[in-house]
C-alpha positions as CSV (number, residue, x, y, z in Angstrom):
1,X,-7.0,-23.3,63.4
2,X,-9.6,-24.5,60.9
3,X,-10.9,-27.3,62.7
4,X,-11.0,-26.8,66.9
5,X,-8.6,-27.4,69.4
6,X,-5.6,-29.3,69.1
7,X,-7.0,-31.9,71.1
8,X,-10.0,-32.5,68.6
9,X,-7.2,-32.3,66.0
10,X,-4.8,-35.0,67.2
11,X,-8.3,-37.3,67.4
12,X,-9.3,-36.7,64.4
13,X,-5.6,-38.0,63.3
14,X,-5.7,-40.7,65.7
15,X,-6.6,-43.1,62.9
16,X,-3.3,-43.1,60.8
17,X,-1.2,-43.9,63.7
18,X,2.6,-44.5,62.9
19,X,5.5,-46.6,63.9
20,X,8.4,-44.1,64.0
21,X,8.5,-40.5,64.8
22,X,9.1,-38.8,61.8
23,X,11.5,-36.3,61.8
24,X,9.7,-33.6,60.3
25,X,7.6,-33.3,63.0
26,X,8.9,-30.6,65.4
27,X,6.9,-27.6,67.7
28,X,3.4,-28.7,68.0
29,X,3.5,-31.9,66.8
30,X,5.8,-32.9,70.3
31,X,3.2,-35.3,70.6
32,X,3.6,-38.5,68.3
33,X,0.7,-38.2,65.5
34,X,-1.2,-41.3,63.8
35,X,0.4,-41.8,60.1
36,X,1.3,-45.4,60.7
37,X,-0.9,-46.9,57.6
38,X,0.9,-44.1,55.6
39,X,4.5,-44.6,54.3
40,X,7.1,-42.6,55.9
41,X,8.0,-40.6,52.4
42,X,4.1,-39.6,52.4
43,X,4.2,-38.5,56.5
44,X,7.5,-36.5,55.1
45,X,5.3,-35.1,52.4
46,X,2.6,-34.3,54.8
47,X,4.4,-31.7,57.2
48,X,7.6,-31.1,55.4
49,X,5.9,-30.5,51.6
50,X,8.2,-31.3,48.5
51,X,11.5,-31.0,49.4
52,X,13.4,-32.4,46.9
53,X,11.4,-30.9,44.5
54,X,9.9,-34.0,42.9
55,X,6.8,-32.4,41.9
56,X,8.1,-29.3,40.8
57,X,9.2,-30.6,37.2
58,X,7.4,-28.6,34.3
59,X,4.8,-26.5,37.0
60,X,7.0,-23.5,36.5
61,X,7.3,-23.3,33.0
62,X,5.0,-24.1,29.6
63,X,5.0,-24.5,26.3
64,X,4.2,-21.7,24.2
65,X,2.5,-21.8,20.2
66,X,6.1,-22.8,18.6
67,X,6.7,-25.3,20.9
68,X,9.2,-23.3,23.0
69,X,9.7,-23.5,26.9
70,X,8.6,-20.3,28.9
71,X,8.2,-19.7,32.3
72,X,5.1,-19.3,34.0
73,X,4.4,-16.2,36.6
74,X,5.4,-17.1,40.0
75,X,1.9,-17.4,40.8
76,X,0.5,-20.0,38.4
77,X,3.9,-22.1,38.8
78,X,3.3,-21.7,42.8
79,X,0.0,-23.0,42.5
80,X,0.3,-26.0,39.8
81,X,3.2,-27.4,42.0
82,X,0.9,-26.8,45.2
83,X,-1.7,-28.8,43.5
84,X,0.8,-31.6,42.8
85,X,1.3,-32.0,45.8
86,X,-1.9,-32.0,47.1
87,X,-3.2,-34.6,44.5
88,X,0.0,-36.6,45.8
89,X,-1.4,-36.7,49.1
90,X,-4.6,-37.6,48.2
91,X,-3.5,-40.8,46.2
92,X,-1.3,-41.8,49.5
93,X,-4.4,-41.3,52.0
94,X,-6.7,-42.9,49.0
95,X,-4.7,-46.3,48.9
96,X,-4.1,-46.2,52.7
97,X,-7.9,-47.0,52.4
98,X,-8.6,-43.3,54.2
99,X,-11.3,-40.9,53.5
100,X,-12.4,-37.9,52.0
101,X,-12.2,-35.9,55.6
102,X,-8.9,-37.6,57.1
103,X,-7.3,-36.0,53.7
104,X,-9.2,-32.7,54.7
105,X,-7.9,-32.1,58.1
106,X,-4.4,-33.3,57.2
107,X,-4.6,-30.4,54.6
108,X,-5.8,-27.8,56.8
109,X,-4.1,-28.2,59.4
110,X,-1.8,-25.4,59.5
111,X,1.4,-27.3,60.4
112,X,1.3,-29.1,57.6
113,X,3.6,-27.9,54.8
114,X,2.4,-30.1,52.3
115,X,-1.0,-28.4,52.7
116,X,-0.3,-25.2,51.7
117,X,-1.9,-24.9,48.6
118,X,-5.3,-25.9,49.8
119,X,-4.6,-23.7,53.0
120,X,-4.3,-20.4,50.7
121,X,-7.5,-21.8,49.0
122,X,-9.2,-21.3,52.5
123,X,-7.7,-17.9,53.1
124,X,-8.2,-16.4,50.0
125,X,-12.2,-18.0,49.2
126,X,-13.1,-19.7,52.7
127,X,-13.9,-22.7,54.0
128,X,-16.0,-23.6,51.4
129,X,-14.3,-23.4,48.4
130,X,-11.2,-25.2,49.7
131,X,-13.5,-28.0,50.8
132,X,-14.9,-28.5,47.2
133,X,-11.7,-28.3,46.0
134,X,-10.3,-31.1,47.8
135,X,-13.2,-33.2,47.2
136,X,-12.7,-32.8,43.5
137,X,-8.9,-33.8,44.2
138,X,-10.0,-37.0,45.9
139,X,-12.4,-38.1,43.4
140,X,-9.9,-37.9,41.0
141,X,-7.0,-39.5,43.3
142,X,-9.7,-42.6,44.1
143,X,-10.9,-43.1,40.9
144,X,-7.0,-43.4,39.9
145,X,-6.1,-45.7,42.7
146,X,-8.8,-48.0,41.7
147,X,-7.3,-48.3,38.6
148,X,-4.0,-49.2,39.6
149,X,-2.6,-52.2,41.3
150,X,-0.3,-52.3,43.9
151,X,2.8,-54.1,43.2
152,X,4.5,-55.5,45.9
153,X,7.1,-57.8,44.2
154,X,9.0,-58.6,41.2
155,X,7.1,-61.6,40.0
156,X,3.8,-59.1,40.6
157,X,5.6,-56.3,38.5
158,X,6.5,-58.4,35.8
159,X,3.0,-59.4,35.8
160,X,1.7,-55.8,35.9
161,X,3.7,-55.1,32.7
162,X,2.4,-57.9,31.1
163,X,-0.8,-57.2,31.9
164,X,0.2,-53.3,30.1
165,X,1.4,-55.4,27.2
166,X,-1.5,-56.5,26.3
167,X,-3.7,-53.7,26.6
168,X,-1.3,-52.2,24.3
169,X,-1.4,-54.9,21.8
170,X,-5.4,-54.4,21.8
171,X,-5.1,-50.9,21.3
172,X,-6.3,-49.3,18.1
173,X,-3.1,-47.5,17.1
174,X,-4.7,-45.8,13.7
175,X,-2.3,-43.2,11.1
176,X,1.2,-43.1,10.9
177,X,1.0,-40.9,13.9
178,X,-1.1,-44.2,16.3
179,X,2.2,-46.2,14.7
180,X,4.7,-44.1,15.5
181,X,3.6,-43.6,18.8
182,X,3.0,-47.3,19.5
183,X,7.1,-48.0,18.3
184,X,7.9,-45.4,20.9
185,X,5.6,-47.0,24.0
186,X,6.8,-50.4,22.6
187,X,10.6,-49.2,23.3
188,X,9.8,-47.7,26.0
189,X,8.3,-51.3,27.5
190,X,11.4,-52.7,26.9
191,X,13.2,-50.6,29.1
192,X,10.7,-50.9,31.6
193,X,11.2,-54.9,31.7
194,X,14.5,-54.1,32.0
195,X,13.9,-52.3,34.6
196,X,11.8,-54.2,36.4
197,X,8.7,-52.0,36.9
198,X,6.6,-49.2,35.1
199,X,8.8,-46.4,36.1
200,X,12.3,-47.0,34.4
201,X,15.4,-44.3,33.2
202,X,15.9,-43.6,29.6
203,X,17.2,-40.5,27.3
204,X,15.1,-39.5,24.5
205,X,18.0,-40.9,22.3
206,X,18.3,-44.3,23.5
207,X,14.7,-44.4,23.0
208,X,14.8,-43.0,19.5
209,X,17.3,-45.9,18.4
210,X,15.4,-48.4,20.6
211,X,12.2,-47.3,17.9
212,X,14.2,-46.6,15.2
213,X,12.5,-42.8,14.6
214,X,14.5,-39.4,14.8
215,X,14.3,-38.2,17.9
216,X,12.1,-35.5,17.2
217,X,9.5,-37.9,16.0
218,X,9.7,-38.8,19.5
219,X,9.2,-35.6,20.7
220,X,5.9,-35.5,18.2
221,X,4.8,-38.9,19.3
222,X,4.8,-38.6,23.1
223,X,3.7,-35.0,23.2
224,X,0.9,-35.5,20.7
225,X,-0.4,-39.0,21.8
226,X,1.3,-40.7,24.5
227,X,1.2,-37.8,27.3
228,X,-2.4,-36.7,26.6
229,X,-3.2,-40.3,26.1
230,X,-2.0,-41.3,29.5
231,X,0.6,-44.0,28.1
232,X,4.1,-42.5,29.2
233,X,5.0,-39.6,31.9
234,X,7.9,-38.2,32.2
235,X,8.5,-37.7,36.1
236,X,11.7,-35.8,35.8
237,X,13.9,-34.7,32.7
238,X,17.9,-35.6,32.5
239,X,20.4,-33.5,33.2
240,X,24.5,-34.5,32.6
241,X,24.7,-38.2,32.1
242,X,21.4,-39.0,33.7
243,X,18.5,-39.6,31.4
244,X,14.8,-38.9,32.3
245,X,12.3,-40.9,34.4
246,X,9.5,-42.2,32.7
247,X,6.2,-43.9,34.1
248,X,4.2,-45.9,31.9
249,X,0.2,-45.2,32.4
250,X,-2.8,-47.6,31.5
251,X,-3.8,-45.2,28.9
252,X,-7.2,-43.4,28.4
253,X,-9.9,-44.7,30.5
254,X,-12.3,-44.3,27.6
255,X,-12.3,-44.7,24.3
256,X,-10.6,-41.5,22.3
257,X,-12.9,-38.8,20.4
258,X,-15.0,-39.7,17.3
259,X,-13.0,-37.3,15.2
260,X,-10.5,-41.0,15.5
261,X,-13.1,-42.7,13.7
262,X,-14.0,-42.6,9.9
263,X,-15.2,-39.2,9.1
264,X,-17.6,-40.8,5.7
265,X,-21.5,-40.7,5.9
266,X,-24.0,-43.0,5.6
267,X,-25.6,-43.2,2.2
268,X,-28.9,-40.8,2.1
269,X,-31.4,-42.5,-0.2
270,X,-33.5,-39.4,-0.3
271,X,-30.2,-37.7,-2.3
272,X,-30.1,-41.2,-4.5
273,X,-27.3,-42.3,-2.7
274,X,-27.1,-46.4,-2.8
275,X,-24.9,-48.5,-0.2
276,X,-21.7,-50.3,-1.2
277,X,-20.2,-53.1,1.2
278,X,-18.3,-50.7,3.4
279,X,-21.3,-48.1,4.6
280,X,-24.3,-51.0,4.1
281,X,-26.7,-50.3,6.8
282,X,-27.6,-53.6,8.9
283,X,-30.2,-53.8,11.0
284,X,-27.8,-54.7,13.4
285,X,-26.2,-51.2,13.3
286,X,-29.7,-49.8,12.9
287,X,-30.5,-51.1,16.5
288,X,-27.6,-49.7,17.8
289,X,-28.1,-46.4,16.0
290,X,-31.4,-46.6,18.2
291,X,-29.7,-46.4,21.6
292,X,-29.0,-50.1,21.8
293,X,-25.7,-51.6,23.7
294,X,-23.8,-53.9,21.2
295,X,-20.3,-56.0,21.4
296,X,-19.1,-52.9,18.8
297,X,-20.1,-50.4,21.4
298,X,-17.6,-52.3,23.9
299,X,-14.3,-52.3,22.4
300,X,-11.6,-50.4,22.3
301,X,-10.2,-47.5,20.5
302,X,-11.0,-46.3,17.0
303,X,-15.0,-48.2,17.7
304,X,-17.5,-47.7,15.6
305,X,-20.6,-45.3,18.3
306,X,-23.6,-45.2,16.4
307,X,-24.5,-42.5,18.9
308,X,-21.4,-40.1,18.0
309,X,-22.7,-40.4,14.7
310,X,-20.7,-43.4,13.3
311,X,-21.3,-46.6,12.0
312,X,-20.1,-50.3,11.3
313,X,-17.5,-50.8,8.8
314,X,-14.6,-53.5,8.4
315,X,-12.2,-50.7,8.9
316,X,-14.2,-50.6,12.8
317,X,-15.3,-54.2,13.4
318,X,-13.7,-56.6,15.1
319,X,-10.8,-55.5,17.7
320,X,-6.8,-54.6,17.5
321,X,-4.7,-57.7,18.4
322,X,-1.1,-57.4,17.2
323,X,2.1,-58.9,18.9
324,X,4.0,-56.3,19.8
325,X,7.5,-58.5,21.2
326,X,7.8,-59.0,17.5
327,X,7.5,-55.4,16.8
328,X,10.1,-54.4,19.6
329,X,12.5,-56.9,18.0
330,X,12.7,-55.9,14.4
331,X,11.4,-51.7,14.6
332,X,14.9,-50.8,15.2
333,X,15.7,-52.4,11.7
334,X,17.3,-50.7,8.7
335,X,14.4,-52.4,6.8
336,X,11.4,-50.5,8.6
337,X,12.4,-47.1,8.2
338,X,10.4,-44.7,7.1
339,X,11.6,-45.0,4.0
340,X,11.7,-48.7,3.8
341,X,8.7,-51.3,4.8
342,X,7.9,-48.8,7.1
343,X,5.4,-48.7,10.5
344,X,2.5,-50.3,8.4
345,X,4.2,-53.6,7.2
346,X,5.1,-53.9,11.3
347,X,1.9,-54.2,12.2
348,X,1.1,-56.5,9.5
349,X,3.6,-58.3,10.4
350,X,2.3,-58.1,14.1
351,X,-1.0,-59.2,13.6
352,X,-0.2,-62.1,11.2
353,X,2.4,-63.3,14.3
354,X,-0.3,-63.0,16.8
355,X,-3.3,-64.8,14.7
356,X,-2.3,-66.1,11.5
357,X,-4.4,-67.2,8.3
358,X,-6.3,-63.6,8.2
359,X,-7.7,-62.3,5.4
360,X,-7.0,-58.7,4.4
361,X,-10.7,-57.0,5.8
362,X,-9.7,-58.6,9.1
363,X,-6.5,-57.4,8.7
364,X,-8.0,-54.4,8.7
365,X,-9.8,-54.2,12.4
366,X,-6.1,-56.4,13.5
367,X,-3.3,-54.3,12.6
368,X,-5.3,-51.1,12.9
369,X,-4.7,-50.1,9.4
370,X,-6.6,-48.6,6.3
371,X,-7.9,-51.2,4.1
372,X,-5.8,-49.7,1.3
373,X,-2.6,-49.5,2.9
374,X,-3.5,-53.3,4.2
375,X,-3.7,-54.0,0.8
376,X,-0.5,-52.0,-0.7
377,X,1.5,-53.6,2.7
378,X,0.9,-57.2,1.7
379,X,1.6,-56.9,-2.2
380,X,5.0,-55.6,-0.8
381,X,5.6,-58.1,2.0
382,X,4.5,-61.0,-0.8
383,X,7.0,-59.5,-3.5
384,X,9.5,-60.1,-0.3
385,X,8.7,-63.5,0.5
386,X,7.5,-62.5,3.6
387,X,4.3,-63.4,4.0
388,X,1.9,-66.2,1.4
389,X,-1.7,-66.2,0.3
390,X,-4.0,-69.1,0.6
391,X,-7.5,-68.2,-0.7
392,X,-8.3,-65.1,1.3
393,X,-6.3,-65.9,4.2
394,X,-2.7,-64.3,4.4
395,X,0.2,-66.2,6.8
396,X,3.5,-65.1,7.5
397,X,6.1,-67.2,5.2
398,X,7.6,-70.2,7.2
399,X,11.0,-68.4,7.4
400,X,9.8,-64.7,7.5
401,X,10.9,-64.0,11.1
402,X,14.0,-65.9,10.8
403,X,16.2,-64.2,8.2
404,X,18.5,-66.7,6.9
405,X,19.6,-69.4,7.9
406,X,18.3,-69.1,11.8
407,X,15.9,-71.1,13.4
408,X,12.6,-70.6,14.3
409,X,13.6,-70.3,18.3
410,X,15.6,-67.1,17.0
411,X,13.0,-66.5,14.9
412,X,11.2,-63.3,16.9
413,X,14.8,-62.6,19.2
414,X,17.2,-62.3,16.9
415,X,16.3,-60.5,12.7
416,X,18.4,-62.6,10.7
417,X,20.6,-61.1,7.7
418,X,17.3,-61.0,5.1
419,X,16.2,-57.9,6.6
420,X,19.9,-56.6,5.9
421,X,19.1,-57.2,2.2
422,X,15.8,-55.4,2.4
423,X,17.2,-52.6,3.9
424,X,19.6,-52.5,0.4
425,X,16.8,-52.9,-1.4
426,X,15.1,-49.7,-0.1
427,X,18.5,-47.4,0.4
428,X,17.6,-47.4,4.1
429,X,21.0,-49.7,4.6
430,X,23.0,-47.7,7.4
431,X,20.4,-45.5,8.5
432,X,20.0,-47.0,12.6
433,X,24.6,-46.7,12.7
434,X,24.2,-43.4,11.1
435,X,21.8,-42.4,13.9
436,X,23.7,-43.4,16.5
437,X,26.9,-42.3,15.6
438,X,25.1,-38.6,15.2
439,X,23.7,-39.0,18.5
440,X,27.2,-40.1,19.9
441,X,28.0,-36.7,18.7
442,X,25.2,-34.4,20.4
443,X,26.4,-36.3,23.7
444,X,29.9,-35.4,23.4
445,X,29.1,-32.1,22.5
446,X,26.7,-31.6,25.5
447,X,28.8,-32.7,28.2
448,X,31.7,-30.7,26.7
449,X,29.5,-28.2,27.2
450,X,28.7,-28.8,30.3
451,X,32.2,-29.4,31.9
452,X,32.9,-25.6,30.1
453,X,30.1,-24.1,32.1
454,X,31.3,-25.9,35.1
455,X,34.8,-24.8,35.0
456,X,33.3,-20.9,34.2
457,X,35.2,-20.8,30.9
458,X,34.9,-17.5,28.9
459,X,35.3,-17.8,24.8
460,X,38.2,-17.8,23.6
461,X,39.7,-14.2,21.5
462,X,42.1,-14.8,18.7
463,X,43.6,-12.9,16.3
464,X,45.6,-13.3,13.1
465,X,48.8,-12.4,12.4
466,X,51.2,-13.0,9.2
467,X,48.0,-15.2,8.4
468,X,48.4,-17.0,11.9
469,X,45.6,-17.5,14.3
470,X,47.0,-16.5,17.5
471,X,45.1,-17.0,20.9
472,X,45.3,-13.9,23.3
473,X,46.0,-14.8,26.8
474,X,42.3,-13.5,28.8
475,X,43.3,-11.6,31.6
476,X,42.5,-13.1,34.6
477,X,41.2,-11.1,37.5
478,X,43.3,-13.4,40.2
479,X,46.5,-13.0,39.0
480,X,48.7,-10.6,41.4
481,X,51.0,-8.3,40.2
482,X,54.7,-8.9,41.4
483,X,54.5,-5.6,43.7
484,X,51.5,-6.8,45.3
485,X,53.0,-10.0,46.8
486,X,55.6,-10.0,50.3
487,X,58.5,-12.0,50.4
488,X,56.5,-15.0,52.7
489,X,53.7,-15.2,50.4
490,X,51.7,-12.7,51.7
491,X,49.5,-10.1,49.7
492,X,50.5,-6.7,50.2
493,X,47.8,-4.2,50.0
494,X,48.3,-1.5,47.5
495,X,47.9,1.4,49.0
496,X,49.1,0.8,52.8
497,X,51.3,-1.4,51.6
498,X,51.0,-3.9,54.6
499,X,49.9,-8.0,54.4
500,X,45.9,-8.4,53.8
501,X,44.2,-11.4,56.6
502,X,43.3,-14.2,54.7
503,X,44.7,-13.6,51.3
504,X,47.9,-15.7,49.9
505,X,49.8,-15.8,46.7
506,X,49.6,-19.6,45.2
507,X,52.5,-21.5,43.6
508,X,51.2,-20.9,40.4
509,X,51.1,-16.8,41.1
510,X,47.4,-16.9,41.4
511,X,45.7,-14.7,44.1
512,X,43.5,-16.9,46.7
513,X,41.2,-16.4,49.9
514,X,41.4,-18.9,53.0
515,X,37.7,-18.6,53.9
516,X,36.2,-20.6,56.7
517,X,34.5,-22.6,54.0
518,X,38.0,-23.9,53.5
519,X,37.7,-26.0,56.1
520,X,34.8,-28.2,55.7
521,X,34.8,-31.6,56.4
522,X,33.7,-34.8,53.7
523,X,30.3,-35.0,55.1
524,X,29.8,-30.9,55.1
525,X,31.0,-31.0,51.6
526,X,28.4,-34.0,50.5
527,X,25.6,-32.3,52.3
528,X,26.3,-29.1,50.6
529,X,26.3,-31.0,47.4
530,X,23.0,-32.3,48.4
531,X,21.5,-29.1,49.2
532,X,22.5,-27.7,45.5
533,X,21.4,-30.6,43.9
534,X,18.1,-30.0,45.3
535,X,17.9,-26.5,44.5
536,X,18.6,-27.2,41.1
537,X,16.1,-29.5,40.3
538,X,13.6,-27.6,42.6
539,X,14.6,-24.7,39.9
540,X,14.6,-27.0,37.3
């Protein structure tokens, strides 16, 4: 035992005391321990481990160079789930308001099954090594529970995700890549208030209609920026007709790399180099070129750092502000396709709807898009009728968000049929129906494919004959042969020749087995269910 008698242990424990005796605990913990500021699904964690296998999703497999699943060596798998687990456990002690050494001994202690991983840690390096170890887990598990907020009712949650809503609208989204990715978050925010809370169900093809993307552009989006951004998790993949679980993260807790920036230079006036209105040097930017703290240094993504080696322009200035209900309600439209108006004229569109009369360099630092596709975007959205110019300053049209004929209540719920006629315009018309209907097939397809490999069916043999295809009956390894069976039903064995225990003859002349398993009861059968369920997904 890694930390004295049991006595000392049980003390030491003495200040998470609990209100029910869990019932994990069994053998040495006959006494009732102290968990009571910890939830009973964290005391379950604690000294039963990951049983339903909740923390086992993608630990045993990886992606290779083409984007392919493999599985990892039993080893590696073994140890990333162990270290889920472990980092759970640190987040439940962390907002329990415990400490760095309560979450130690309930590690080490060597009943604990959910402290495995760190217990090999100890045998394999010492004492030590496992003890820097789980102090590295904890400052990462306090620093992430510090960040969070606890929710504790439905008016709160709604708040919470309103709250995420706007640090998503003031979020540089830059590319087509930044847009794509912020259509995807955005639909994935609706089912979230749908939901009710951050963590929500959803298939990857509701959400690709929901955005109005293919659902490999999905794939691209949330693999390439919302996953190593921190936006969206995905807790536990479908399977059947479920769809996956999703969290939805506060994003990065700093601003991304400068390589998100503008990769242009300064001009050098030693090589005769002479400043135009974008890279003018200010003695503003000077200062903060010198090391000194500025509002530009403050903001959010896609900031200009002086000390990364970038500088003020209007494509950096100012900060992101967009109104992202408005693009939820119309990125599922024919009309903002990727071949039509496109991601671009959504976040226009966005950004006028959120603060209007802009001019088109403050569009720029707004919708979080180059100056020259700013420019390109509104000579398209005026040739629509969409949006109207007033000196420098550019405002949505009065009726731009209604369509025709609706009002301006409907104006940002319901697209009206002008957007319909855009779509004609670009030959995007049909292109959301045509989605859907293809994903209608993949699901059929897929669950007949799964109610096949549930029901064990071989492939079919045919041949043709007189220009016939003709199917040939499969020969089934539980048929009995007619001088195999006895007169009561009975199944003769072939060489002795008398009845076989246990074995019968069905109606339909198929051979069967009367096996204790036969017998179960309802709740035998649902536990067993259970139990595979479990095993799957722990597989999984």
């Amino acid at each position: 035992m890694p930390y004295g008698d049991q006595s000392q242990q049980s003390s030491a424990l003495a200040a998470l005391p609990t209100t029910r005796q869990s019932e994990a605990i069994r053998g040495n913990h006959g006494a009732l321990l102290g968990f009571n500021q910890l939830s009973p699904a964290a005391v379950d964690l604690i000294l039963l481990g990951d049983l339903t296998g909740r923390y086992a999703t993608g630990s045993y497999t990886r992606r290779n160079s083409s984007g392919t699943l493999t599985l990892r060596q039993d080893r590696q798998g073994a140890a990333d789930h162990g270290h889920r687990i472990t980092a759970a456990i640190a987040c439940h002690v962390a907002r329990t308001g415990g400490t760095a050494d309560q979450l130690t001994r309930l590690l080490l202690h060597p009943d604990h099954e959910g402290g495995r991983h760190a217990q090999i840690i100890e045998l394999r390096s010492g004492l030590a090594r496992a003890r820097a170890y789980i102090e590295r887990v904890w400052a990462s598990a306090s620093a992430e529970v510090t960040a969070t907020v606890a929710v504790g009712s439905r008016h709160g949650a709604h708040e919470d995700l309103v709250t995420l809503r706007e640090r998503i609208e003031t979020t540089s989204w830059r590319g087509e890549r930044g847009r794509t990715a912020l259509r995807v978050l955005r639909a994935h925010l609706n089912f979230a208030e749908a939901a009710g809370g951050r963590l929500h169900a959803a298939s990857e093809r509701q959400a690709a209609e929901e955005a109005g993307i293919s659902r490999q552009t999905l794939r691209n989006a949330y693999e390439a920026v919302l996953k190593p951004g921190g936006w969206l998790r995905r807790l536990r993949v479908g399977h059947g007709t479920e769809g996956s679980t999703w969290y939805l993260g506060n994003g990065p807790a700093a601003p991304l790399p400068s390589r998100v920036g503008t990769s242009q230079c300064p001009p050098d006036e030693a090589l005769g180099e002479w400043s135009t209105p974008e890279t003018e040097v200010t003695p503003e930017t000077k200062g903060e070129s010198e090391g000194g703290n500025s509002p530009a240094e403050s903001t959010d993504q896609g900031t200009a750092h002086p000390a990364s080696g970038q500088w003020s322009t209007p494509e950096t200035q100012g900060s992101p502000d967009v109104d992202s209900r408005v693009i939820g309600r119309l990125m599922a439209n024919d009309a903002f396709a990727h071949q039509g108006l496109g991601s671009s004229a959504l976040m226009v569109i966005g950004a006028l709807h959120a603060n209007p009369a802009q001019s088109a360099a403050e569009l720029v630092a707004s919708s979080s898009v180059s100056r020259a596709t700013v420019y390109r975007t509104l000579e398209r959205l005026h040739g629509h009728g969409l949006v109207q110019r007033d000196g420098f300053a550019w405002t949505l049209a009065p009726r731009a968000l209604e369509g025709i004929g609706a009002s301006a209540a409907q104006a940002v719920t319901e697209p009206g049929p002008g957007w319909d006629v855009l779509a004609a315009a670009y030959g995007t018309t049909g292109v959301a129906e045509a989605r859907q209907a293809f994903h209608a097939a993949e699901r059929a397809a897929y669950r007949a494919a799964l109610e096949a490999r549930a029901e064990h069916r071989a492939p079919a043999l045919t041949i043709v004959r007189d220009g016939a295809t003709v199917l040939v009956p499969a020969q089934r390894a539980d048929e009995v042969p007619v001088h195999w069976r006895a007169p009561d039903g009975s199944v003769l064995d072939p060489v002795t020749r008398r009845p076989l225990p246990g074995w019968r003859v069905a109606t339909d002349g198929r051979l069967i087995l009367h096996s204790p398993g036969d017998q179960l009861t309802y709740e035998e059968l649902v536990a067993a269910n259970t139990l595979a369920l479990r095993c799957w997904e722990t597989a999984a």
